[in-house]
DRENSEPA-678612 format. One record per residue (C-alpha): residue number from 1; residue in three letters; z, x, y. Coordinates in nm, 4 decimals. Last residue first. Example, Ala and Ser with C-alpha at 12.3 -4.5 7.8 and 13.67 -1.06 7.14 Angstrom:
2
PATOR  nr rest        w        u        v
PATOR   2  SER   0.7140   1.3670  -0.1060
PATOR   1  ALA   0.7800   1.2300  -0.4500
//
This chain:
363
PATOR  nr rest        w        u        v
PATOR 363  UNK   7.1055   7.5515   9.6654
PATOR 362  UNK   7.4253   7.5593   9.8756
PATOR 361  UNK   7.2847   7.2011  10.0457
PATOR 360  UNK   7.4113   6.9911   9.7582
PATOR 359  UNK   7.3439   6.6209   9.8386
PATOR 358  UNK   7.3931   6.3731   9.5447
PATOR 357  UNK   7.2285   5.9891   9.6672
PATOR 356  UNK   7.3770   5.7470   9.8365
PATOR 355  UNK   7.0735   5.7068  10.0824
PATOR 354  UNK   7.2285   5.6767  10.3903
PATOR 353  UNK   7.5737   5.7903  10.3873
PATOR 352  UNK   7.4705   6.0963  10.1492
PATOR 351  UNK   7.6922   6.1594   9.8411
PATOR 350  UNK   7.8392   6.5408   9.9193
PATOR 349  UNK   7.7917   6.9113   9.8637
PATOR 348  UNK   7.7550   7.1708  10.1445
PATOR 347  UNK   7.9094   6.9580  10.4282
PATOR 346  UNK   7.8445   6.8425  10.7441
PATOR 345  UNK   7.8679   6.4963  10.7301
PATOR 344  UNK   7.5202   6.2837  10.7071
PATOR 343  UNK   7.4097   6.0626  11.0191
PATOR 342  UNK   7.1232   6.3144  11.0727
PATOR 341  UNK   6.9490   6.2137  10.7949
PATOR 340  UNK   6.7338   5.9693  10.9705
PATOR 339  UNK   6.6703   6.1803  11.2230
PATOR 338  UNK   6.4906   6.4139  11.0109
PATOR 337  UNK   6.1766   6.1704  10.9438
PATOR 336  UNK   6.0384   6.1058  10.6034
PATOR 335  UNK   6.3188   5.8806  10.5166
PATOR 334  UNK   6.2089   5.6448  10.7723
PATOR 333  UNK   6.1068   5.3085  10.5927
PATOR 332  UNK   6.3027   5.3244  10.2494
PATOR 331  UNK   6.1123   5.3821   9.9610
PATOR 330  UNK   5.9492   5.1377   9.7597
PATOR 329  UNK   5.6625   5.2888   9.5388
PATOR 328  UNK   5.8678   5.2701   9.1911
PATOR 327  UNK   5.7979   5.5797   9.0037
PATOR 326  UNK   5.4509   5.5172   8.8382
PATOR 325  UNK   5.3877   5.9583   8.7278
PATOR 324  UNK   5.1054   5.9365   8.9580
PATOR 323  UNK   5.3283   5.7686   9.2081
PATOR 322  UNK   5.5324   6.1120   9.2422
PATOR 321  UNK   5.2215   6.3160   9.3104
PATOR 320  UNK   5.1012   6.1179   9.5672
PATOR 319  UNK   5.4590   6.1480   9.7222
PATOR 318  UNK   5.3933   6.5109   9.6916
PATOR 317  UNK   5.0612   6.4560   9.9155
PATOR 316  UNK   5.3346   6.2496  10.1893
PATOR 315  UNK   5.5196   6.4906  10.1914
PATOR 314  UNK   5.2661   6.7509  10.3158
PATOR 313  UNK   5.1638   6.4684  10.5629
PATOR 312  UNK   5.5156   6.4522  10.7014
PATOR 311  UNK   5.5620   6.8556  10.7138
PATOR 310  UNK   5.2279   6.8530  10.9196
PATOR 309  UNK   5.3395   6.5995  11.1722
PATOR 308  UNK   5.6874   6.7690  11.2610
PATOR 307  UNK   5.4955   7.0746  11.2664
PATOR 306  UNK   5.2502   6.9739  11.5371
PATOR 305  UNK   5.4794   6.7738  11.7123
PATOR 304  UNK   5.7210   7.0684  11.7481
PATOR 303  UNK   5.4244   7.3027  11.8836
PATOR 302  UNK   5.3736   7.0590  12.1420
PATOR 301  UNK   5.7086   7.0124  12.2711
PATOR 300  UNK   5.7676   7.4097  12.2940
PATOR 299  UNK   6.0527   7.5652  12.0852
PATOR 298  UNK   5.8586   7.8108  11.8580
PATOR 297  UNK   5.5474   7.8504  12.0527
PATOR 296  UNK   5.6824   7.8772  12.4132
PATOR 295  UNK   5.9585   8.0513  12.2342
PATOR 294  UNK   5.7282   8.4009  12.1413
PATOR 293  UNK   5.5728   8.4175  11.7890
PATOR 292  UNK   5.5833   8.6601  11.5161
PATOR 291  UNK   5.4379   8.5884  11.2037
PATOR 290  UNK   5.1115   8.7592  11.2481
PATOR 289  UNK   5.1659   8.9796  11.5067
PATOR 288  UNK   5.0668   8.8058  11.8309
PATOR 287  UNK   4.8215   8.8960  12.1226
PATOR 286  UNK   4.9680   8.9311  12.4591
PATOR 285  UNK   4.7957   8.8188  12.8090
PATOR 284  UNK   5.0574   8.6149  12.8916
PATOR 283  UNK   4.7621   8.3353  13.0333
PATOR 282  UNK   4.5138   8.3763  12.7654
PATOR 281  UNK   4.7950   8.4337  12.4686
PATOR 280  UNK   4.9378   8.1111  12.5241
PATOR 279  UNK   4.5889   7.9274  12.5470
PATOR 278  UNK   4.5048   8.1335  12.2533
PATOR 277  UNK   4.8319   7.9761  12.0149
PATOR 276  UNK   4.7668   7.6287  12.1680
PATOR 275  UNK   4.3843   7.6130  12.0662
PATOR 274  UNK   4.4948   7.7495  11.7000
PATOR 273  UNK   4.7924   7.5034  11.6430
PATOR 272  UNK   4.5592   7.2632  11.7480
PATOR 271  UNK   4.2755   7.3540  11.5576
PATOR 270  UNK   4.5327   7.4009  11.2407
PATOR 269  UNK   4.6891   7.0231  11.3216
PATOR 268  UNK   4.2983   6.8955  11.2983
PATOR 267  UNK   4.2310   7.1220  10.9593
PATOR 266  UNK   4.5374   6.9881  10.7986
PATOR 265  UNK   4.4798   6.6795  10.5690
PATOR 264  UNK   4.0811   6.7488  10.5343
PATOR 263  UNK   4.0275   7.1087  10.5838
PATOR 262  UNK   4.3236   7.1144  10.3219
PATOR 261  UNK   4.1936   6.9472  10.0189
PATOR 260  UNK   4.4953   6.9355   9.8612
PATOR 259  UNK   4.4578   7.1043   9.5216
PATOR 258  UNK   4.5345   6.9037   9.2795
PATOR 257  UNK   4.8874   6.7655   9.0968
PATOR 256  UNK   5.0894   7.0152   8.8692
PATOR 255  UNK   5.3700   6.6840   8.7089
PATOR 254  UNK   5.6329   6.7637   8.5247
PATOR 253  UNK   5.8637   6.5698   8.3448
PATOR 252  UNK   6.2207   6.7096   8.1560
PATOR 251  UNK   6.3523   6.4742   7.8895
PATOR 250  UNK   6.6836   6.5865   7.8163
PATOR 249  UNK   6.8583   6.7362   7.4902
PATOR 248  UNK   7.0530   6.9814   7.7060
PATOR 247  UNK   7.3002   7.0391   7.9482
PATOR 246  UNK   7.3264   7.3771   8.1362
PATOR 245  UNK   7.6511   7.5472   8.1229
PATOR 244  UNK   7.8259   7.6330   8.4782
PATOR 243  UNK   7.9972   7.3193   8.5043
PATOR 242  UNK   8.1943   7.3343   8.1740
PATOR 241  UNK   8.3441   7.1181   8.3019
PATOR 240  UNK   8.2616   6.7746   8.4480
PATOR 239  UNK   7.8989   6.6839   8.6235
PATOR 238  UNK   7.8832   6.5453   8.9362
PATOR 237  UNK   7.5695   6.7765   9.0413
PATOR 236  UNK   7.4070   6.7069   8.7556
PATOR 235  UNK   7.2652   7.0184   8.5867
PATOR 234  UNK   7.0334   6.9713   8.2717
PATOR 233  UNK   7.0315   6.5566   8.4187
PATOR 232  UNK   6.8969   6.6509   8.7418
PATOR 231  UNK   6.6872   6.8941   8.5912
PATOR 230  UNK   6.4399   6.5878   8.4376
PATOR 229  UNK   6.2199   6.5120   8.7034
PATOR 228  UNK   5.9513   6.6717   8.8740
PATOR 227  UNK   5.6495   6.6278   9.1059
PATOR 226  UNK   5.4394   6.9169   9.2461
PATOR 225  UNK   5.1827   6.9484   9.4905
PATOR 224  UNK   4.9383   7.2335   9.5763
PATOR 223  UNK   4.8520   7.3992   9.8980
PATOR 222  UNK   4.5311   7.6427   9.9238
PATOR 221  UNK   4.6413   7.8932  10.1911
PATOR 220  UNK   4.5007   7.8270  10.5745
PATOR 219  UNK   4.2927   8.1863  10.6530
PATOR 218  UNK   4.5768   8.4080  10.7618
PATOR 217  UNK   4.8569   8.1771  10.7611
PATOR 216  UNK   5.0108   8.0320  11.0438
PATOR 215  UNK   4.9729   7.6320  11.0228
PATOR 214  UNK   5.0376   7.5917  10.6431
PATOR 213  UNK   5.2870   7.8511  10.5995
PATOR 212  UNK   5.4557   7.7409  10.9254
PATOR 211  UNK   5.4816   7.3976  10.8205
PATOR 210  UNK   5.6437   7.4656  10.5515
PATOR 209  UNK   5.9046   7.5942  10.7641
PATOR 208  UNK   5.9341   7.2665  10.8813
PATOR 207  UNK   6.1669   7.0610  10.6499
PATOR 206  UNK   6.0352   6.8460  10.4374
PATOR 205  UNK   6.2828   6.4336  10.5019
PATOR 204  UNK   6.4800   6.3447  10.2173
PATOR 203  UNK   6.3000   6.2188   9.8326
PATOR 202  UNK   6.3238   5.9317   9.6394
PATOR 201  UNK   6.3719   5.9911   9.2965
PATOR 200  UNK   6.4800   5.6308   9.1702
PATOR 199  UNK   6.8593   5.7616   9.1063
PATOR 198  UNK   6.8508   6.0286   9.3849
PATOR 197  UNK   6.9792   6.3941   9.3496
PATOR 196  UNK   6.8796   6.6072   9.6503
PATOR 195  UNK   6.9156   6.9534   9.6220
PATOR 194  UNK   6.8757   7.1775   9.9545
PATOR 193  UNK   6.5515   7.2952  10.1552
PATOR 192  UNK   6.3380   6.9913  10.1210
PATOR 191  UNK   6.0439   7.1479  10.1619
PATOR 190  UNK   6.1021   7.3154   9.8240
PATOR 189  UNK   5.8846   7.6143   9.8118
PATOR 188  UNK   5.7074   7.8059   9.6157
PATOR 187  UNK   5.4362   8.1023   9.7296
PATOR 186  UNK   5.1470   8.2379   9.5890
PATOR 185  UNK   5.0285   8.5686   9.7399
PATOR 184  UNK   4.7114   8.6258   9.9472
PATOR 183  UNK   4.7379   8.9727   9.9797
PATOR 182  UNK   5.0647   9.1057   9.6947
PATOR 181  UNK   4.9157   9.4024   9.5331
PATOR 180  UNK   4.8242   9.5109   9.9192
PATOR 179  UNK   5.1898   9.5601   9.9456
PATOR 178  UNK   5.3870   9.3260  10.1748
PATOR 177  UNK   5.6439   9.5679  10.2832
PATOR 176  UNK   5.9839   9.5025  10.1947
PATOR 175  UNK   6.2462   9.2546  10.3893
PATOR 174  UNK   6.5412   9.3588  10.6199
PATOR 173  UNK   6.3667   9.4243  10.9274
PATOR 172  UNK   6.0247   9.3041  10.8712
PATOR 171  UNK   5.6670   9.5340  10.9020
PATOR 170  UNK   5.4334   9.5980  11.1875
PATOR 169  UNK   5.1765   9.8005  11.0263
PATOR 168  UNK   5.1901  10.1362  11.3189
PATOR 167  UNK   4.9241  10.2339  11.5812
PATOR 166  UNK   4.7729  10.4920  11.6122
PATOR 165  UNK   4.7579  10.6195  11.9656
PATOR 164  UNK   4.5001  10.5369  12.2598
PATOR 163  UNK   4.7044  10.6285  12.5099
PATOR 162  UNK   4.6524  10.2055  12.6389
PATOR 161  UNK   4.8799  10.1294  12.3070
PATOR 160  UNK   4.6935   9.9865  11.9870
PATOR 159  UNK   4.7324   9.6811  11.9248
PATOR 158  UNK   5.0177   9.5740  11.7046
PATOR 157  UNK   4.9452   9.5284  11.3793
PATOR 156  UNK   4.9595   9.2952  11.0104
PATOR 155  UNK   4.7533   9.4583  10.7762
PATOR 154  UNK   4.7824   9.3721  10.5535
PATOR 153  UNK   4.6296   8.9713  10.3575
PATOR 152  UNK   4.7828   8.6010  10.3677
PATOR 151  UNK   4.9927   8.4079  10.2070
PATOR 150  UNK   5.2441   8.6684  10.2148
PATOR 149  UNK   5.2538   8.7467  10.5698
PATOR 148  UNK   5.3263   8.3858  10.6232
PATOR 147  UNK   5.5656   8.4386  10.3234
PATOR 146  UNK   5.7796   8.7184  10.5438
PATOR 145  UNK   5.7122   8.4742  10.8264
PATOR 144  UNK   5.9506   8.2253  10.6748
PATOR 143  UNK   6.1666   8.5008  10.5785
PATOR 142  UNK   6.2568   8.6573  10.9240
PATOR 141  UNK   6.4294   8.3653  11.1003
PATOR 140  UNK   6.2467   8.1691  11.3077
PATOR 139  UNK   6.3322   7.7944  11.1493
PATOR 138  UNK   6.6753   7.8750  11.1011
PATOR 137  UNK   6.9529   8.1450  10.9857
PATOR 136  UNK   7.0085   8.4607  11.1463
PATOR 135  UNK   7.3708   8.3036  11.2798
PATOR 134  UNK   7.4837   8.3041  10.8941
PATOR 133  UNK   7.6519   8.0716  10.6942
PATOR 132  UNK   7.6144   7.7202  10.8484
PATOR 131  UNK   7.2838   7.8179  11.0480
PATOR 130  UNK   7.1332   7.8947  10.6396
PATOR 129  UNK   6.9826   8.2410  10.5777
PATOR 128  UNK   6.6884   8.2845  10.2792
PATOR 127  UNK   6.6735   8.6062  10.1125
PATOR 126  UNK   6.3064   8.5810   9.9674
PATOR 125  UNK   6.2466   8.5861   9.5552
PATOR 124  UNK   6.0401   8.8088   9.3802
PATOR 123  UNK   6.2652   8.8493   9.0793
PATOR 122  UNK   6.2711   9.2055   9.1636
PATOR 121  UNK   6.4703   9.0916   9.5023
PATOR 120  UNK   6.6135   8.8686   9.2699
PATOR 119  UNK   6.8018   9.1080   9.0477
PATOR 118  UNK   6.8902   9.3539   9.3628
PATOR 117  UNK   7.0113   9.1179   9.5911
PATOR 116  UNK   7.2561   9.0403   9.2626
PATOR 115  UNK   7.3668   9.3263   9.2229
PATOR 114  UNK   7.4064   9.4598   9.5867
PATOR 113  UNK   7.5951   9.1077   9.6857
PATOR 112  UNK   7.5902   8.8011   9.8680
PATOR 111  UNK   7.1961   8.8315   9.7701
PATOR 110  UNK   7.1484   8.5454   9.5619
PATOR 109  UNK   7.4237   8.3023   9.6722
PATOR 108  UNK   7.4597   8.3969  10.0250
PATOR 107  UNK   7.1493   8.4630  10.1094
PATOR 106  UNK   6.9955   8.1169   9.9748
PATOR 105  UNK   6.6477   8.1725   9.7942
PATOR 104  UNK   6.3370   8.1273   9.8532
PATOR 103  UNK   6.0109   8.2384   9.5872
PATOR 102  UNK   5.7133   8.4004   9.5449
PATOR 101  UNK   5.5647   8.2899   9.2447
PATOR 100  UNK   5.3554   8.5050   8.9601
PATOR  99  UNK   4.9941   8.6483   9.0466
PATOR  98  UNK   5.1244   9.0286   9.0792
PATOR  97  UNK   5.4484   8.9244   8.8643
PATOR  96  UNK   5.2706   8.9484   8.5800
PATOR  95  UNK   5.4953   8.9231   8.2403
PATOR  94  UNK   5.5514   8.5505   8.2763
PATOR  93  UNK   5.2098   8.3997   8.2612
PATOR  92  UNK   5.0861   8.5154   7.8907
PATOR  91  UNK   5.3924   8.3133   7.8101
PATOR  90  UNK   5.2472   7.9579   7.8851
PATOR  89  UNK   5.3735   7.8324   8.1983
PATOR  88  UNK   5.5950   7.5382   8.1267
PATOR  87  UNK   5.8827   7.7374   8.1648
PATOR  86  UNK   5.8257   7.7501   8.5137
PATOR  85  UNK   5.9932   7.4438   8.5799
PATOR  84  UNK   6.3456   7.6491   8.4665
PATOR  83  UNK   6.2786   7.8990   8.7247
PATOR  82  UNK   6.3445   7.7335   9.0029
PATOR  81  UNK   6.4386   7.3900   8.9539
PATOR  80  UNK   6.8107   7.5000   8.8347
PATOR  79  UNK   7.0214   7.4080   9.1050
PATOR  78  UNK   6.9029   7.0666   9.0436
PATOR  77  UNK   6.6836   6.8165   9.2093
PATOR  76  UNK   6.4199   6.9581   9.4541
PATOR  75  UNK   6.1019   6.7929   9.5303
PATOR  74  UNK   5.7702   7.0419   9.4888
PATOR  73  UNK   5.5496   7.2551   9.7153
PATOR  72  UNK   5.2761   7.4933   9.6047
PATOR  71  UNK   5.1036   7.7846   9.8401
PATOR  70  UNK   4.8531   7.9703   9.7032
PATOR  69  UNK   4.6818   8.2320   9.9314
PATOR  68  UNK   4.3477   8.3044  10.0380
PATOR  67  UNK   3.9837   8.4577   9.9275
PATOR  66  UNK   4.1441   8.6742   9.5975
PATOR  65  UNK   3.8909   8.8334   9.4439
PATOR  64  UNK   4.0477   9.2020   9.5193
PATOR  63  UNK   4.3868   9.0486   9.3151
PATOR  62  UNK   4.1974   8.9868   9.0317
PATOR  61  UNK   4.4423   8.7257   8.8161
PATOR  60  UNK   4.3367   8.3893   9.1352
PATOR  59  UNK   4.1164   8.2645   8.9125
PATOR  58  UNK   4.3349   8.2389   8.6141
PATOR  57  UNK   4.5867   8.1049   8.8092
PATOR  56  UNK   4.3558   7.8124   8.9424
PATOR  55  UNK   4.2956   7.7340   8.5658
PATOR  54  UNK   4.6063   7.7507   8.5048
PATOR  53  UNK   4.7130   7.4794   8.7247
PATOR  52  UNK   4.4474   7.2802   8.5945
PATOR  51  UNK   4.5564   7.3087   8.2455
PATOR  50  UNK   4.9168   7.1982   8.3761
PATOR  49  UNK   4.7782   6.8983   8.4887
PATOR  48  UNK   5.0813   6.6605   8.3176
PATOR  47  UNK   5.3573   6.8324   8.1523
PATOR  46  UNK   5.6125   6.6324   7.9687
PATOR  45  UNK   5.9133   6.8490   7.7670
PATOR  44  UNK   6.1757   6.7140   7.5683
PATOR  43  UNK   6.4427   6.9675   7.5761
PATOR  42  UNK   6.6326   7.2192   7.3685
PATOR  41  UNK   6.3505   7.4162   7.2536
PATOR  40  UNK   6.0729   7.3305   7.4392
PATOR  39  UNK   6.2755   7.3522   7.7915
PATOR  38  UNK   6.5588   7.6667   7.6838
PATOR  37  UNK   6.2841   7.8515   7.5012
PATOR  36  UNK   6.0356   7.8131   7.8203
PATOR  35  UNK   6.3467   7.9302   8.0515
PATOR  34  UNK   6.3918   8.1992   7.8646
PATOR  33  UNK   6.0316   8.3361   7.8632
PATOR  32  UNK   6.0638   8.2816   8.2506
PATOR  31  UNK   6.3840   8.4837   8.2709
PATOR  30  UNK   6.2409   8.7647   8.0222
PATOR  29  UNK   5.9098   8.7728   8.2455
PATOR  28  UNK   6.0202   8.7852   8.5646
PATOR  27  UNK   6.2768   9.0445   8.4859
PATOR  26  UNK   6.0988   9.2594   8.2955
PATOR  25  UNK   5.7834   9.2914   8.5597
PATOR  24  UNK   6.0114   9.3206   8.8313
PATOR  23  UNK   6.1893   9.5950   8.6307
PATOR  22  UNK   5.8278   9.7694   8.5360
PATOR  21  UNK   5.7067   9.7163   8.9238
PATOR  20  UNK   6.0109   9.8780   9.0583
PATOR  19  UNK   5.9861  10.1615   8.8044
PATOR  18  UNK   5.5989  10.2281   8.9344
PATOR  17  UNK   5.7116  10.1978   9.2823
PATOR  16  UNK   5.5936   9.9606   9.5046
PATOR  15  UNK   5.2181   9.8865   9.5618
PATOR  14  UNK   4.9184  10.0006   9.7954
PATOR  13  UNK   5.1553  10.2235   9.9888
PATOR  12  UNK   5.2190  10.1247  10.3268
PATOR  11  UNK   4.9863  10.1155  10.6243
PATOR  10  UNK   4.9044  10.3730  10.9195
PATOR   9  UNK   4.6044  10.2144  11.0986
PATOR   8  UNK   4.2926  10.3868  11.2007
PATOR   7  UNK   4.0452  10.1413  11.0284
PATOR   6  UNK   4.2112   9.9185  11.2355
PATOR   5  UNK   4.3163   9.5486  11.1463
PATOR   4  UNK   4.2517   9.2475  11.3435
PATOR   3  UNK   4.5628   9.1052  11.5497
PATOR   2  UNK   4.6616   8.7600  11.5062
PATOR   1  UNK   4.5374   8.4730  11.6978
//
């Protein structure tokens, strides 16, 4: 279990800077109000639930009433997901970063250098490390429990040493504070971690860090599925020159599905999760930091299961998403599983061996 705070503990400022919060504030919104004049202008547009996606926005505007984080998860096709599937959001959305996304993004794309760290840093997006760039890349590198931390509320501690001194909020090397202007964030993700381009929009295997968000968060975040369609075609990953320019005049599909009833599809993995995490503490005799956790729980055989198993049923609520919009129910038996994919080569960009579908795992 994590740590409760002290009314004794030394915590950051309630929220960055006021000119950090004006150039996140321009930055979110001008890219999102492009993105809307790029999709309704350009595009043919399909939005299904979007009022009930707003409506849980709405609620969630007071930052005080917040009860727990928002966590949504969507398929990935196109370089260009994120933020161009935000320009459904009506405009009123885009200037308020406070209850905007919280998003991933590959290190050494988006923050390869000062510049551009800089633009999506205020763009609210986490420097994410790949194993095939970087050795701080993987499962238990810092960013995944950067949006644990996120999802849930400050402060996150260690106890208090035996001398009986303050102690310090226990934050990330690398990563900013998680203000109090950001308890109980929203966070995006795309489970499946890299862009996968497949004719009848099957999907690969969710990777596990989702998981994490579900299973380690401080209560269990809402979680909310998302189908879409339509980027592929606005940036094909075979597509001729001029590669870097956007096509246009396509019919882009979203689909905001409900609110997972979590207790439901995750409360017996959570109990788990929580019976392992304080028979671990019991017998070392060390609480966690919220986030942080020792290799018994990162690399043990039960903790895998657990996430293995939670990553499958979040895919499987996206899936629900994706027959809503009456995509052909027929995919292949064991694309859900990461063996499956194993067979691939180890490249960035390729046509996968098994499913023949465009692969680009820079994005």
């Amino acid at each position: 279990m994590s740590t409760p705070p002290s009314s004794s503990t030394k915590l950051p400022p309630e929220q960055p800077t006021l000119s950090w919060r004006m150039t996140s504030s321009l930055i979110m919104g001008l890219t999102a109000s492009l993105s809307r004049v790029f999709l309704y202008g350009l595009n043919s547009v399909q939005v299904t639930g979007l009022q009930r996606f707003l409506d849980i926005l709405d609620r969630r505007k007071d930052v005080n009433k917040r009860q727990r984080g928002l966590l949504t998860v969507c398929n990935h096709i196109s370089v260009m997901d994120d933020p161009l599937m935000w320009g459904v959001l009506p405009f009123r959305y885009a200037f308020n970063p406070s209850n905007h996304r919280w998003g991933l993004g590959a290190h050494d794309i988006c923050f390869k250098n000062d510049l551009l760290g800089a633009f999506f840093s205020a763009g609210q997006v986490l420097p994410t490390h790949r194993l095939k760039h970087s050795s701080q890349g993987g499962l238990f590198q810092p960013t995944p429990a950067q949006a644990i931390r996120l999802l849930s509320a400050r402060p996150f501690v260690k106890p208090a040493p035996s001398g009986g001194a303050v102690p310090d909020e226990v934050n990330i090397p690398g990563l900013p504070p998680v203000y109090a202007q950001n308890r109980y964030s929203w966070v995006h993700v795309f489970p499946e971690a890299c862009v996968h381009q497949h004719p009848k929009m099957f999907m690969r295997y969710f990777k596990w860090g989702v998981s994490r968000m579900i299973l380690e968060s401080e209560p269990m975040p809402d979680v909310l599925p998302i189908f879409i369609d339509g980027t592929q075609h606005i940036m094909s990953e075979d597509r001729g020159w001029p590669r870097a320019i956007p096509r246009f005049g396509v019919n882009f599909r979203v689909a905001f599905g409900e609110l997972i009833d979590t207790e439901k599809i995750f409360g017996d993995l959570r109990a788990q999760w929580q019976e392992l995490v304080k028979r671990h503490e019991m017998r070392t005799r060390t609480p966690r930091v919220l986030g942080e956790l020792s290799d018994e729980l990162k690399y043990g055989e039960e903790a895998v299961k657990i996430r293995v198993e939670v990553a499958r049923r979040v895919r499987e609520e996206v899936l629900k998403v994706r027959r809503s919009l009456d995509y052909p129910d027929e995919e292949p038996i064991g694309f859900e599983l990461a063996e499956t994919w194993r067979s691939e080569p180890a490249k960035d960009k390729f046509k996968s061996n098994v499913d023949d579908s465009l692969v680009n795992k820079r994005q």
